[in-house]
Structures are given as C-alpha cells and as structure tokens.
DRENTIVO-213315 format. One record per residue: residue in three letters; residue number from 1; z, x, y of N, C-alpha, C in turn. Coordinates in steps of 0.001 Angstrom, whole numbers. Layout:
<seses>
SESE   aa    i      nc3      nc1      nc2     cac3     cac1     cac2      cc3      cc1      cc2
SESE  Ala  NUM        Z        X        Y        Z        X        Y        Z        X        Y
...
</seses>
This chain:
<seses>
SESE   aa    i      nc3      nc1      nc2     cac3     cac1     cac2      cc3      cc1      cc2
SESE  Unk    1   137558    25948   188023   136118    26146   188176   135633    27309   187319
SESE  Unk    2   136336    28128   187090   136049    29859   186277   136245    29181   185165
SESE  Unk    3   136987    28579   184586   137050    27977   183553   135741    27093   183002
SESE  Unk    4   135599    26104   183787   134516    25314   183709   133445    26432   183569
SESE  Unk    5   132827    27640   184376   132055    28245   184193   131804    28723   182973
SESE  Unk    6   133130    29512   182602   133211    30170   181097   133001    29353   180123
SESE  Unk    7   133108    28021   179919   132710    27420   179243   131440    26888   178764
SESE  Unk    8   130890    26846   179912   129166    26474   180216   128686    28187   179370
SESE  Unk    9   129119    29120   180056   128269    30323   179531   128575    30382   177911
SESE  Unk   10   130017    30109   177694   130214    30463   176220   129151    29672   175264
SESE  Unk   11   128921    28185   175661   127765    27386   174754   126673    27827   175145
SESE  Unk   12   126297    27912   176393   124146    28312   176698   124644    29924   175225
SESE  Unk   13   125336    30782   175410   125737    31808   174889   125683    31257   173046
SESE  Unk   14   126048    30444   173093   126093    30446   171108   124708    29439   170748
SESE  Unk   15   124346    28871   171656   122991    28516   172124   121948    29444   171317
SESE  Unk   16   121802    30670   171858   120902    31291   171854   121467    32040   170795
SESE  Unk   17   122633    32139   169898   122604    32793   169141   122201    31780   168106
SESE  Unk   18   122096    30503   168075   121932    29569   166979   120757    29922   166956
SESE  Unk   19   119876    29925   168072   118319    29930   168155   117635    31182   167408
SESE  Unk   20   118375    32254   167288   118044    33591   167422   117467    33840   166139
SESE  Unk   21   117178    34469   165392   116104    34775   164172   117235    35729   163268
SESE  Unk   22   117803    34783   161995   118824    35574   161772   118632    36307   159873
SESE  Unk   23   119061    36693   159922   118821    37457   158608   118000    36805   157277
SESE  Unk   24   119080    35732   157450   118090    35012   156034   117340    34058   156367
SESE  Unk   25   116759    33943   157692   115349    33673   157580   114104    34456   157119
SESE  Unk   26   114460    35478   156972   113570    36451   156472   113449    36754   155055
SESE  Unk   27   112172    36788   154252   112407    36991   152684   112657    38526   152362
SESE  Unk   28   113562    38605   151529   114135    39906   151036   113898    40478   149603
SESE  Unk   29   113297    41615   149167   112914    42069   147931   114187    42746   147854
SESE  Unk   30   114812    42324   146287   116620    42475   146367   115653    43827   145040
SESE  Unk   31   114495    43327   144050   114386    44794   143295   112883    44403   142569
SESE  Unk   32   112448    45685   142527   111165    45831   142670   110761    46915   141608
SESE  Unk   33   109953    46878   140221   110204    47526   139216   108406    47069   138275
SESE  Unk   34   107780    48206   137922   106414    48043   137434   106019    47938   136290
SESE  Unk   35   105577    47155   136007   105127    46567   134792   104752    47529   133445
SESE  Unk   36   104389    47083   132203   103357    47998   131509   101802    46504   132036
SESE  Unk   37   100748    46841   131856    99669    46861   132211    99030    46243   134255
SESE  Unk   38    99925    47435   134202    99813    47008   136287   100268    46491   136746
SESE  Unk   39   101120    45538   136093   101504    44817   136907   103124    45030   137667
SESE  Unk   40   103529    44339   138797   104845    44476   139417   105444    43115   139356
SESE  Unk   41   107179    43275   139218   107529    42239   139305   108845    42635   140392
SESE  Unk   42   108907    41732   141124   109901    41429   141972   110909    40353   141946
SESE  Unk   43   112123    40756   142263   113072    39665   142339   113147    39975   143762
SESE  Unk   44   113200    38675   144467   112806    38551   145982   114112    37190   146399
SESE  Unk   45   114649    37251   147571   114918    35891   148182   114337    35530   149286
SESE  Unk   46   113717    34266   149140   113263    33600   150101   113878    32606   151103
SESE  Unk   47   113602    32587   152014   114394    31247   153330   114012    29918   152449
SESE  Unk   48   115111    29050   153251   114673    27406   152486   114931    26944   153864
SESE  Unk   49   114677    25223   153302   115175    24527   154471   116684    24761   155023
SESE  Unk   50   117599    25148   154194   118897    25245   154611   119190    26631   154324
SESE  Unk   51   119693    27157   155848   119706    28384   156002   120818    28831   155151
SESE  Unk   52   121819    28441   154502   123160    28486   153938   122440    28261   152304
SESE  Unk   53   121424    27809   152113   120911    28193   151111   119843    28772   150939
SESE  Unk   54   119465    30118   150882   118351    30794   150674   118055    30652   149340
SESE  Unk   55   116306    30915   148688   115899    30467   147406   115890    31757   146690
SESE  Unk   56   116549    32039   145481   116137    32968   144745   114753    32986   144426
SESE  Unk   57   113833    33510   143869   112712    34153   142950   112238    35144   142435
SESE  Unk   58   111179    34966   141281   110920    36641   141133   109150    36069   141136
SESE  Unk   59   108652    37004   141516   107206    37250   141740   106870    38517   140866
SESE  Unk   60   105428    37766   140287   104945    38990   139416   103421    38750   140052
SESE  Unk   61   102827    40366   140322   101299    40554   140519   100809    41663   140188
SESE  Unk   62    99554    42023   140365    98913    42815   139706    99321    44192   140827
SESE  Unk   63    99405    45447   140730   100010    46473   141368    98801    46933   142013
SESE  Unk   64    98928    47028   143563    97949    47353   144686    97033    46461   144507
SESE  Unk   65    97243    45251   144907    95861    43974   144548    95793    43756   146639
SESE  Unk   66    95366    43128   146821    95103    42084   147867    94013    40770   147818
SESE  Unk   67    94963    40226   148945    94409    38680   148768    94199    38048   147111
SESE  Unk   68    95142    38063   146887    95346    37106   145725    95844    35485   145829
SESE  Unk   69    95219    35018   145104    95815    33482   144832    97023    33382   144587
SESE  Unk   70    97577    32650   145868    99577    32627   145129    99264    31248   144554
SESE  Unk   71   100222    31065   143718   100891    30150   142626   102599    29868   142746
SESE  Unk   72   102707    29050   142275   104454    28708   142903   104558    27987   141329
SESE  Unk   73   105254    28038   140506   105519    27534   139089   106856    27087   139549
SESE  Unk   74   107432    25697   138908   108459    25159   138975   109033    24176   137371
SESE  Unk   75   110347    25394   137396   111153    24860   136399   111492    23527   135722
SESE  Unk   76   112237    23384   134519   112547    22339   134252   114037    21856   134763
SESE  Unk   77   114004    20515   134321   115895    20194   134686   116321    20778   133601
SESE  Unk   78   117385    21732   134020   118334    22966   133781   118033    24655   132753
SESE  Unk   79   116998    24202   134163   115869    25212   133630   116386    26208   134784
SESE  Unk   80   115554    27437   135529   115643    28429   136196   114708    29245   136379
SESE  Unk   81   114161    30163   137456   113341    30900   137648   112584    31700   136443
SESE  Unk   82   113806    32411   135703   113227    32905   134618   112601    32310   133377
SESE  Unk   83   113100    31413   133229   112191    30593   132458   110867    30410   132682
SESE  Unk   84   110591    30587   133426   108659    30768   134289   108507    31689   134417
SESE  Unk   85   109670    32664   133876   108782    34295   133963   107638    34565   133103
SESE  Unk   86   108163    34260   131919   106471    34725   130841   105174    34144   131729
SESE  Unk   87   104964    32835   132307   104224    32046   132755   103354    32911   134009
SESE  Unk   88   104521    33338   135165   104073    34183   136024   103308    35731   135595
SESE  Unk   89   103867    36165   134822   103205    37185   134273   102372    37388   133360
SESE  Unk   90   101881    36238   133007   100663    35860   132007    99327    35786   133362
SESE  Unk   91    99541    34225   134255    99129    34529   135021    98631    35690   136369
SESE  Unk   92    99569    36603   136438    99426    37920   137405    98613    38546   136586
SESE  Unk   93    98500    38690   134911    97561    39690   134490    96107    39042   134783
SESE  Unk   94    96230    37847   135188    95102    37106   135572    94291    37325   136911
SESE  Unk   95    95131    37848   137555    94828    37994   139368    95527    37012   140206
SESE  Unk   96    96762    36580   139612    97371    35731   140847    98404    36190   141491
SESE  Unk   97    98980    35936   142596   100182    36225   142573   101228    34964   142527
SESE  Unk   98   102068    35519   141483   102833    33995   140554   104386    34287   140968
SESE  Unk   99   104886    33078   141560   106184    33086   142033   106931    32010   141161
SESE  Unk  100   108163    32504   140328   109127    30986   140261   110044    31409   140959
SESE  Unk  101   110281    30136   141609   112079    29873   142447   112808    29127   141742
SESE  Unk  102   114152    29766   141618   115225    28570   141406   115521    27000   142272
SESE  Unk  103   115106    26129   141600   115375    24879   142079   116203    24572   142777
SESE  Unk  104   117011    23685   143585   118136    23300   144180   119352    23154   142382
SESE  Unk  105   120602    23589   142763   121017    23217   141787   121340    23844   140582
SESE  Unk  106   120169    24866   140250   119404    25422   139177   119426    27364   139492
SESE  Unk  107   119455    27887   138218   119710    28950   138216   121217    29642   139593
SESE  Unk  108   120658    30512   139747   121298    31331   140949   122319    30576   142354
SESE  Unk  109   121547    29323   141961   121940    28027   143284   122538    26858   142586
SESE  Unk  110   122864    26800   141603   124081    26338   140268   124965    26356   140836
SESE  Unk  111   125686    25358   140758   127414    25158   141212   128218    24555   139653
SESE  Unk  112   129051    25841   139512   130096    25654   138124   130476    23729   137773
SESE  Unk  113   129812    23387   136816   130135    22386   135947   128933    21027   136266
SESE  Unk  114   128072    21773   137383   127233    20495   137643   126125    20155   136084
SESE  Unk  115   126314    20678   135378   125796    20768   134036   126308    19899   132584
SESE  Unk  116   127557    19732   133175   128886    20190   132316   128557    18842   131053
SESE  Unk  117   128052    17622   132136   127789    16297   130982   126593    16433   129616
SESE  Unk  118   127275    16426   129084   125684    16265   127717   124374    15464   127834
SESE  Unk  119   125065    14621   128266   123805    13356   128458   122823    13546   129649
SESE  Unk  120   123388    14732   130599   122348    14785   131726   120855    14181   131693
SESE  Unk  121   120151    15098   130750   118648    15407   130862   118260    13714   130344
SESE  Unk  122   119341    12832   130052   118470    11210   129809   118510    10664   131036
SESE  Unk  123   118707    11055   132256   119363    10587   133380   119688     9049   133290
SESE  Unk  124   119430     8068   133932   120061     6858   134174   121527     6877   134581
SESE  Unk  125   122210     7176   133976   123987     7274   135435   123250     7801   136391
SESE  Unk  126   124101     7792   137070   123294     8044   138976   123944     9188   139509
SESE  Unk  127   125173     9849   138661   125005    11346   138806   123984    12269   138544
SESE  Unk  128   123502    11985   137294   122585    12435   136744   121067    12284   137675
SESE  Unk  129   120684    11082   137792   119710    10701   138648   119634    11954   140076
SESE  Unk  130   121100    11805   141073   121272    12502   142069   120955    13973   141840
SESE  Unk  131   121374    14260   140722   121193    15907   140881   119441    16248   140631
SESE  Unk  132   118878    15769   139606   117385    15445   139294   116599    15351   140380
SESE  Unk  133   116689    14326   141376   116099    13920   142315   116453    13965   143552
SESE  Unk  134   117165    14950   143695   117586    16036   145048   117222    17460   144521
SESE  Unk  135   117184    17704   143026   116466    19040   142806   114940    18715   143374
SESE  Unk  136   114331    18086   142841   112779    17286   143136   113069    17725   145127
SESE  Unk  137   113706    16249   145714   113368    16287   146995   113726    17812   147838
SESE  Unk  138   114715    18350   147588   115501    19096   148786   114150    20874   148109
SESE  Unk  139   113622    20690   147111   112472    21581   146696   111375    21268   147329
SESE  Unk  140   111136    20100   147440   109704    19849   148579   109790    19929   150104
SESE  Unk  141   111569    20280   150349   111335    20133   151640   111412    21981   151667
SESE  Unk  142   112225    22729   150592   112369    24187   150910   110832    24668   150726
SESE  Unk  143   109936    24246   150474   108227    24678   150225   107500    25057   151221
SESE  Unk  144   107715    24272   152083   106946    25084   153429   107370    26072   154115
SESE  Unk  145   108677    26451   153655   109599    27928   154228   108938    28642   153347
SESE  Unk  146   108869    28450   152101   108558    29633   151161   107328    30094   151631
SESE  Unk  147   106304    29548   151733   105098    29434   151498   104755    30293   153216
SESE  Unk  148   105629    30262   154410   105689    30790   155225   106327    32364   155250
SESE  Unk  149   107513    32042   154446   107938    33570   154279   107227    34603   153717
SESE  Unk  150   105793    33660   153125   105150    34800   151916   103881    35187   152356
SESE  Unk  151   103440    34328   153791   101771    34386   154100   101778    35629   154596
SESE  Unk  152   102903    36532   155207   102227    37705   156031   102051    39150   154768
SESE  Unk  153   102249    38546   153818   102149    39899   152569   100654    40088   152313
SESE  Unk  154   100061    41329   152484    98812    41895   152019    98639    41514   150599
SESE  Unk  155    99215    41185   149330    98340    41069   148586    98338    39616   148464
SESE  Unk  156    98708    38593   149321    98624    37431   149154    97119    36696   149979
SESE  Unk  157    96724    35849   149540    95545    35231   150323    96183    33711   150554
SESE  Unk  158    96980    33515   151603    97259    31824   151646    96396    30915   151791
SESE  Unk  159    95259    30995   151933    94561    30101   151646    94307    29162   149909
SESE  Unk  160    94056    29899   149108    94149    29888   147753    95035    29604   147249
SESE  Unk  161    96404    28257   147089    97253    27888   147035    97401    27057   145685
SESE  Unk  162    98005    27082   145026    98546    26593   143729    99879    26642   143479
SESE  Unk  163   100376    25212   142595   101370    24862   142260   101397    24327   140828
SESE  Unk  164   102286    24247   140100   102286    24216   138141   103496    23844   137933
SESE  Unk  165   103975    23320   137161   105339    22586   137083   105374    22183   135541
SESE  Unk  166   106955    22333   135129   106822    21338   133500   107990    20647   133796
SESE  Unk  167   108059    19124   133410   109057    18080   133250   109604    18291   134639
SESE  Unk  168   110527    18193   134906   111233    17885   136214   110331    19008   137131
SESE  Unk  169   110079    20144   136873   108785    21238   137670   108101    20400   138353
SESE  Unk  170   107425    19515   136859   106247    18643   137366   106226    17475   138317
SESE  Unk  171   107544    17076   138207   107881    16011   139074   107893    16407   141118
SESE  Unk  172   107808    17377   140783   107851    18259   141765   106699    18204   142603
SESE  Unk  173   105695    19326   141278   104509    19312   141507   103555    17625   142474
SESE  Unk  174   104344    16868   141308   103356    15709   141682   103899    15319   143569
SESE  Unk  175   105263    15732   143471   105857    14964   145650   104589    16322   145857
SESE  Unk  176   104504    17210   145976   104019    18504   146688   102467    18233   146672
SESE  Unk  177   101647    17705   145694   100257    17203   145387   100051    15955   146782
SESE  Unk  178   100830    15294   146952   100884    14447   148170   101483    14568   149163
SESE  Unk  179   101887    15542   149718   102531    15775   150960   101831    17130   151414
SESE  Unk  180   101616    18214   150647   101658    19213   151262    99833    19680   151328
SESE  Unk  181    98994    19189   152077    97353    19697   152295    96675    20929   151846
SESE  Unk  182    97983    21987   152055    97378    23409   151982    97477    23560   150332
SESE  Unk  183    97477    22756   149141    97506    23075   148313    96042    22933   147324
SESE  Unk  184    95728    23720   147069    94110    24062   146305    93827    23413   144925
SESE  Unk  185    95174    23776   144484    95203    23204   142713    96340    23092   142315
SESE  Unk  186    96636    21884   141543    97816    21322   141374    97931    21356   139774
SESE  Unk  187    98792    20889   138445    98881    20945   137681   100624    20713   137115
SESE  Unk  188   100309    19322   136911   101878    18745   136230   101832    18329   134319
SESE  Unk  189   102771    19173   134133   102746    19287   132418   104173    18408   132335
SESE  Unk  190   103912    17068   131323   104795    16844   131010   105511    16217   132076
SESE  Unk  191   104506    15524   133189   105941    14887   134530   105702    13883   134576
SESE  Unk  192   106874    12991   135420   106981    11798   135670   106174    11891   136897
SESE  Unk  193   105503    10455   136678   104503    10018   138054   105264     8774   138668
SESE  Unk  194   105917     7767   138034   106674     6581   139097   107908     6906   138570
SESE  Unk  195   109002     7631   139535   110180     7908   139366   111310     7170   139316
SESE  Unk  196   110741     5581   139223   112292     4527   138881   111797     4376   137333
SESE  Unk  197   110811     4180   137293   110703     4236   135745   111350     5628   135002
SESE  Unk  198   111215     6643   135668   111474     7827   134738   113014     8092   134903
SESE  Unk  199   113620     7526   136152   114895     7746   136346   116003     6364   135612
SESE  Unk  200   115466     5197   135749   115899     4066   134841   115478     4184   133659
SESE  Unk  201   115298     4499   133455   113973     4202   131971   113878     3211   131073
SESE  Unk  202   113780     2213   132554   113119      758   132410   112383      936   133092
SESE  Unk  203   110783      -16   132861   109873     -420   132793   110250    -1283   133909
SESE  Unk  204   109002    -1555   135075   108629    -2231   136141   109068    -3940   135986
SESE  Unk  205   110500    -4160   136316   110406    -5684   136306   111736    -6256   136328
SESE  Unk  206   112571    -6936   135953   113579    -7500   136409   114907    -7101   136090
SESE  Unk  207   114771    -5957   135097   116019    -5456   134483   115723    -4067   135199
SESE  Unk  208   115028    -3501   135760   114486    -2167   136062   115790    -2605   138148
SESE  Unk  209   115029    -3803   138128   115513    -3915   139715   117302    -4502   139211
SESE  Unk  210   117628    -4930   138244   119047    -4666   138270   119746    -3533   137974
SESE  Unk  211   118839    -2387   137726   119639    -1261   137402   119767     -301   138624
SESE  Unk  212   118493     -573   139462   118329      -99   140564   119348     -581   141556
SESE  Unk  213   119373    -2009   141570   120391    -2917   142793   122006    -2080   141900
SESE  Unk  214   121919    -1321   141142   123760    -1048   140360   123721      711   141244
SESE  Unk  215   122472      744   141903   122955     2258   142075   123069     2117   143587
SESE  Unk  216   123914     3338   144245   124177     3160   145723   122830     3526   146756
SESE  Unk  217   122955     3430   147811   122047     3066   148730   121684     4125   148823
SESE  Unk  218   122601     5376   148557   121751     6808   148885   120951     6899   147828
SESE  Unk  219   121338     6826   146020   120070     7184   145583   118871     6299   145699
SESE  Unk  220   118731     5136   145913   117981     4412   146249   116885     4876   147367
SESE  Unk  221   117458     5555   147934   116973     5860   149694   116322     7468   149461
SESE  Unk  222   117336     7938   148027   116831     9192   147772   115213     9409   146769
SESE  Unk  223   115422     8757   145943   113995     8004   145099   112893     7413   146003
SESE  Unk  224   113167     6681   146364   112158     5914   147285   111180     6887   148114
SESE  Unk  225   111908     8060   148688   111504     8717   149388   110791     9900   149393
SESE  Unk  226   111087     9986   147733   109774    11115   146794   109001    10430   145994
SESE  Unk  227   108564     9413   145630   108426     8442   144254   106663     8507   144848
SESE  Unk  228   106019     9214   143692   104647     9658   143710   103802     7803   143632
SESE  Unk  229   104350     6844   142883   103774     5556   142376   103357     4938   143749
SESE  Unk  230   103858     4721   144846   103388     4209   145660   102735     4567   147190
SESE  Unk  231   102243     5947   146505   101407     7121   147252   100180     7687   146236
SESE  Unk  232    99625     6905   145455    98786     7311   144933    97334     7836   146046
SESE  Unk  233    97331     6911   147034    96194     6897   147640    95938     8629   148345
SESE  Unk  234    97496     9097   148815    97740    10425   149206    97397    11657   148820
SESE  Unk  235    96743    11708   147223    96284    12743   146293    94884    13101   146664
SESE  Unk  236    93935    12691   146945    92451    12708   146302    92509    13771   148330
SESE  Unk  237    91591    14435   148112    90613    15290   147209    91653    16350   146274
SESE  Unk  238    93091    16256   146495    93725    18074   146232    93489    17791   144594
SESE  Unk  239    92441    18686   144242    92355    18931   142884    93688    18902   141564
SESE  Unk  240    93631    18028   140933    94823    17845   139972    94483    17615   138811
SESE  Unk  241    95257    18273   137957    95598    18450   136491    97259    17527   135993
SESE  Unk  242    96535    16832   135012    98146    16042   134890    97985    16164   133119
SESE  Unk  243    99109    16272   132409    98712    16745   130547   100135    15802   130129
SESE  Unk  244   100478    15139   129459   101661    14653   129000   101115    14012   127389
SESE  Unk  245   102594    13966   126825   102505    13809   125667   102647    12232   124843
SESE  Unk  246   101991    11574   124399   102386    10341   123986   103409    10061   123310
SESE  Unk  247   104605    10798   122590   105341    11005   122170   106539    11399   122641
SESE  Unk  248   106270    11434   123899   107321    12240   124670   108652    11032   125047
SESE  Unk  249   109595    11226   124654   110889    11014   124276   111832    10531   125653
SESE  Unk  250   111186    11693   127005   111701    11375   128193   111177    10802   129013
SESE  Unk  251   109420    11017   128976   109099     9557   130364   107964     8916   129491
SESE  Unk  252   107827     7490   129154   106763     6832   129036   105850     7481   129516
SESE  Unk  253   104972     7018   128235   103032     7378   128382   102594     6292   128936
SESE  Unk  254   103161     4735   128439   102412     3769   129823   102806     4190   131124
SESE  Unk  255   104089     4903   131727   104150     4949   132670   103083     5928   133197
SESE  Unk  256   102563     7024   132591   101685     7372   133368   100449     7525   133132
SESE  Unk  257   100098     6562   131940    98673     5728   131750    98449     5239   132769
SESE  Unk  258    99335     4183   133292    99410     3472   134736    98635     3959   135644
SESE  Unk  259    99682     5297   136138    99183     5842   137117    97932     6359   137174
SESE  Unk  260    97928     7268   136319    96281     7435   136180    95272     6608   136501
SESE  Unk  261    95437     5330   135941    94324     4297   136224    94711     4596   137922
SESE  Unk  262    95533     4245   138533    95550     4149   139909    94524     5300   140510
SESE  Unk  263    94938     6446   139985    94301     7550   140732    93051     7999   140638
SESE  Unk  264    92676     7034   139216    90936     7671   139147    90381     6826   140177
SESE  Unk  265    90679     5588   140585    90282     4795   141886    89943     5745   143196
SESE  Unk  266    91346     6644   143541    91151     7481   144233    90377     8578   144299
SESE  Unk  267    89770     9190   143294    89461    10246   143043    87675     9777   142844
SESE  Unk  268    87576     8508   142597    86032     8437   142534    84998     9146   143033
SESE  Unk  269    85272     9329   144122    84343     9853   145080    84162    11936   144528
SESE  Unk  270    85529    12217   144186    85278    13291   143178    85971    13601   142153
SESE  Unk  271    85585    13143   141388    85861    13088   140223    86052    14049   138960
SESE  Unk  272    85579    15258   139482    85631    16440   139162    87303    17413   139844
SESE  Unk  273    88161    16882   140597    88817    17069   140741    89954    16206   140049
SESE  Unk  274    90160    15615   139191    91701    14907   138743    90942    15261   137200
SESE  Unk  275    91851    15561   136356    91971    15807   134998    93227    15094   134419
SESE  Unk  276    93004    13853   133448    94446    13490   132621    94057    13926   131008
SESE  Unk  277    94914    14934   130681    94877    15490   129034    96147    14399   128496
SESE  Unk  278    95841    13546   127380    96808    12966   126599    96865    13850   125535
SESE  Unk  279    98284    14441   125448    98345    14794   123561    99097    14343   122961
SESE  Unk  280    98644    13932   121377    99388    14191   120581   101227    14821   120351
SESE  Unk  281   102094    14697   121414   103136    15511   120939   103975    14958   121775
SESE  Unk  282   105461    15412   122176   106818    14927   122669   106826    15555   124170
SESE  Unk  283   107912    15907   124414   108048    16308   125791   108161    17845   125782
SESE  Unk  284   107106    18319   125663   106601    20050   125527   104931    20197   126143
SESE  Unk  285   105114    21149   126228   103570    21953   126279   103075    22623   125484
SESE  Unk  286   101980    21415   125302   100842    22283   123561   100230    23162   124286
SESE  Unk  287    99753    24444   123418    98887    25208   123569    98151    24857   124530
SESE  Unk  288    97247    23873   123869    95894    22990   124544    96634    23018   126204
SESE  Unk  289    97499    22272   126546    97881    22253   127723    97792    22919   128595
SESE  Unk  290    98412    24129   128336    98179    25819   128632    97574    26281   128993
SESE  Unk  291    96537    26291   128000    95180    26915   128339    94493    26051   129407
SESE  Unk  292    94310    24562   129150    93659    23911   130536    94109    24156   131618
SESE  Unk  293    96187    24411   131805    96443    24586   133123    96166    25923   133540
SESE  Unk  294    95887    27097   132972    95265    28116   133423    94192    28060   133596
SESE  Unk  295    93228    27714   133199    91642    27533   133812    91672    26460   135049
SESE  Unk  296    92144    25480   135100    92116    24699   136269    92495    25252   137212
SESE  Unk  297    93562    26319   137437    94445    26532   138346    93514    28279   138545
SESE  Unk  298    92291    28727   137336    91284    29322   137755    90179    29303   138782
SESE  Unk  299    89604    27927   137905    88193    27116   138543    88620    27112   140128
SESE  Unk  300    89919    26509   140577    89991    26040   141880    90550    27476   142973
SESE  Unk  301    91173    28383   142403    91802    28987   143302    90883    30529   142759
SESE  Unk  302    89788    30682   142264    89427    31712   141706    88692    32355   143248
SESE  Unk  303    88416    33947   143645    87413    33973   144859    86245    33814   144676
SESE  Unk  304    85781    32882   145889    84333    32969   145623    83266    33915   145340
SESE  Unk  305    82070    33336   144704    81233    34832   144498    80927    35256   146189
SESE  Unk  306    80773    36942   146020    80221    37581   146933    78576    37186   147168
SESE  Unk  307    78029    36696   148545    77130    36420   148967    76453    37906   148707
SESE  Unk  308    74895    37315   148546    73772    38041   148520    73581    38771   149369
SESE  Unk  309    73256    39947   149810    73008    40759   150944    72046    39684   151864
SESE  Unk  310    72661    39466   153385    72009    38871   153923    72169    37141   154115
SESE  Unk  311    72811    36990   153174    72999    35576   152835    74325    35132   153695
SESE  Unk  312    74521    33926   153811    75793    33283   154998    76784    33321   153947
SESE  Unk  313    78090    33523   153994    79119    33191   153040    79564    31852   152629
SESE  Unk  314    80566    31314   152300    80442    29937   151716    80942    28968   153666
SESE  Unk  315    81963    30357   153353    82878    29648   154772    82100    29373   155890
SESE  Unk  316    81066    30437   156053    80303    29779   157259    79481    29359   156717
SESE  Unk  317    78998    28734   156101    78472    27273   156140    79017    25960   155999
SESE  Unk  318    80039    26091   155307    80984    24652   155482    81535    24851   156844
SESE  Unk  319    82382    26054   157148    83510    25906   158416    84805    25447   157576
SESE  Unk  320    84622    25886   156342    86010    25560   155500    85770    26576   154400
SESE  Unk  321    87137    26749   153320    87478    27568   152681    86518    26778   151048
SESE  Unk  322    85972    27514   150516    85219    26419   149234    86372    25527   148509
SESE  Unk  323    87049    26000   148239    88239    25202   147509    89150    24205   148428
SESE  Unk  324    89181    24308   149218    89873    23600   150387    89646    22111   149588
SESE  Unk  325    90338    20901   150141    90212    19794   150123    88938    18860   150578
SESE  Unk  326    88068    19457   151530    86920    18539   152153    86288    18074   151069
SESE  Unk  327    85704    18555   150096    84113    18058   149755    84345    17075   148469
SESE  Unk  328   109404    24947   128232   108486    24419   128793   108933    23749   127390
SESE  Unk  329   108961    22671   128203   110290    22692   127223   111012    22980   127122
SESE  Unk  330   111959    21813   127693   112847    21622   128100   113568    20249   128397
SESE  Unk  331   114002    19954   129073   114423    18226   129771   113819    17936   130023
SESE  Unk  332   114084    16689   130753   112980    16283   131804   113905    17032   133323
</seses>
C-alpha cells in the first residue's frame, strides 16, 4: 500500500513539474550591443513550439523607442537569421522593431550534413521536399510562441504586426498570411503560393499526381497541410504584398499568376490591400521589390496620426486598431 502510495505521489509529483514554467519558456537576451545611428541589436532566444528546441534570433531597434511595429523577416532555404540582418536594421532605422529567427533546420538549429546534397535547393526527392516543408510548417507552428514571448517588451506595440519573407521565407510568409489574424502586413518576395507545384515542379495534372502518389504518406500529409493554393479564400482582408520574378528558375510565374487571379476574387471588396509586383528577373529581389516591401510594410503598420485636440482617436471610433483586418537570394 506505501508503495502504491509512493507511486501515486511520485507522478501527481513530476506532474507538476512537467506543468511548471521552465526556463526556456522564457525569451533570453544571450547579448546586447549599440548600434552607430541608435540603434540596438540583440541576439535573443526565443521559446518555440518544442521546448527542446528553442528559436535563435537577433532583433534590431531603434535605442529607447516604445511601441514600435514588430516585424518578423524569414530566411531563405539554407539561409539563417543573419542573412536578414542588413534587412532588420535597415528597417529599425525606420521605426520598427525587426526580428529574424533561425528557421527549423537552419542556422543555429542545423543538424551536421542535413545540407550535405547539392541538389537540395531544386527539391523534388522527398528528402529535400521534407526538410523545406517542415522548415515552412514546424515555423508556423513556433510563431505564436514567438510573438508571445515578445508582447510584454516596452518598446514593442503587438498590435502592429508584420511579417516579410524571401523564397522559402516567403513560403512561410504566405502559411502565416492565412492562419495567423493578428498579422497587419504581410509581404512574400520571391515565394511559392501552391506548394506541389513548387515542391514537384510539375504543373497541376497527371504527371504532378504521379510524382506525388511516389512520395510517402507523411510528406503528402506534410504539404497538404501548409499548401497556401487551396486556402486562398483565408487571406482577404490581411493586407498583402506578393513580388516574384518571371524568370525565376525555382517556382513558376504561371504558378503564381494563378494564384493571384484566385486572390484578387478575394480581395475585391478591398482591393487596396493585395499588391502582385511581376519583374523582370530570376529568383532574387530587385531593388524595385525592396523598396515596395518597405513602404507596404510602412503604409500598414505605420502609427496612426495623433488626433486633433478634442477629437475621438481612430480606435474609438471603430472599436478596432486602424490597421487591423476589419475594414535574398538565395534558394528557394
């Protein structure tokens, strides 16, 4: 019976230590070092969905700001945080506060040789596919940790939410544009929008579904389950920016000519929120690109003007935030 007891106490007992609030749920500034023109940059770790994997990042903002627009920038395939450093700190001299994380996989969270094949970045083998599109999924599910670990910081304003992505970033961007509400302004450079096309890279139709029926049930089950093409309806109102290149080498421009047509359907009603830039060029980001995804990711997440002495603010009169939803080079 003492036995039986001790046993009962030892589990209610590891019970509550499972439950308990343990170190790396909490985000940690590992180093913290100031800019030349104001600004700070931090290398920080953040919680993910899997506590055994916490997310590297570094965050750059303007020094003693508050309530700033966070931004979340996401890498390419076999890309890494720093690679979005210039990006973040272009933006922070802007007034945001700009975070890249290492992807699943990627930078800091790299496991020796998962790289190792040449041919990766064409994906189609279904190694290749798996690592791509578990960087993509197991990143949309670590997003709402981040985005929690970061709301109680004074110079952040969570309301004002933005996300930016290039090539596999963007692929990102686009699951996170449809799943996640709290996002203000979106902006995919260079991404795939129907991910059997971009992961086969065949085209919608009978050789596309034999390449698909050759891969196993998990990636099948794993695609299916981020694949932006048959969630178009899920986007409209969250303001989006999409820029790709007709030339681009890694995902068809019909493939996301396509989509587009789908989404201006959606977006009718505002239409001032979805932007498609076609350029001229391969799988990079022109200038032109650039500059639009910084003003878009302005226009939408910028603060509103200060009301007139006397005057109601925006919020109380909607009962919502103005931007809210109601009304680089590299791979792929």
């Amino acid at each position: 019976m003492r036995f039986m007891l001790g046993c009962v106490a030892g589990v209610l007992l590891a019970g509550i230590a499972l439950g308990a609030e343990r170190p790396e749920d909490k985000p940690v500034v590992l180093e913290r070092a100031e800019l030349d023109g104001g600004l700070v940059r931090e290398k920080i770790r953040l919680p993910g969905c899997d506590p055994s994997d916490p997310v590297p990042a570094i965050a750059v903002y303007p020094k003693e700001a508050a309530r700033l627009p966070l931004v979340f920038l996401f890498h390419w395939f076999r890309g890494s945080k720093e690679t979005m450093e210039p990006w973040a700190r272009e933006l922070a001299a802007k007034g945001f506060f700009a975070v890249a994380p290492d992807l699943p996989w990627h930078g800091e969270r790299s496991v020796k040789g998962v790289f190792a094949r040449p041919d990766m970045p064409n994906l189609g083998e279904e190694f290749a596919v798996f690592i791509h599109q578990s960087s993509i999924a197991h990143g949309a599910r670590d997003f709402p940790f981040l985005l929690d670990a970061l709301r109680g910081r004074k110079e952040i304003d969570p309301e004002r939410l933005g996300v930016g992505g290039f090539s596999m970033g963007a692929g990102l961007v686009m699951v996170l544009a449809w799943q996640e509400k709290r996002i203000r302004a979106a902006v995919s450079l260079a991404g795939a929008c129907d991910f059997w096309w971009d992961v086969t890279k065949v085209p919608p139709g009978p050789k596309q579904d034999e390449v698909k029926a050759a891969y196993s049930e998990r990636i099948r089950r794993l695609v299916a389950s981020i694949d932006p093409w048959p969630r178009a309806d899920r986007f409209a109102p969250t303001p989006l920016l999409m820029a790709n290149g007709r030339k681009d080498g890694y995902i068809d421009i019909e493939s996301v000519r396509r989509f587009v047509e789908k989404l201006k359907t959606h977006y009718a009603a505002t239409p001032d929120r979805f932007r498609f830039i076609e350029e001229d060029a391969g799988h990079e980001e022109t200038a032109r690109m650039h500059r639009e995804a910084n003003d878009w990711l302005t226009r939408f997440l910028a603060p509103p003007p200060a009301p007139a002495a006397g005057a109601p603010s925006a919020e109380a009169v909607t009962g919502r935030h103005p931007a809210s939803g109601g009304g680089r080079r590299g791979s792929s």
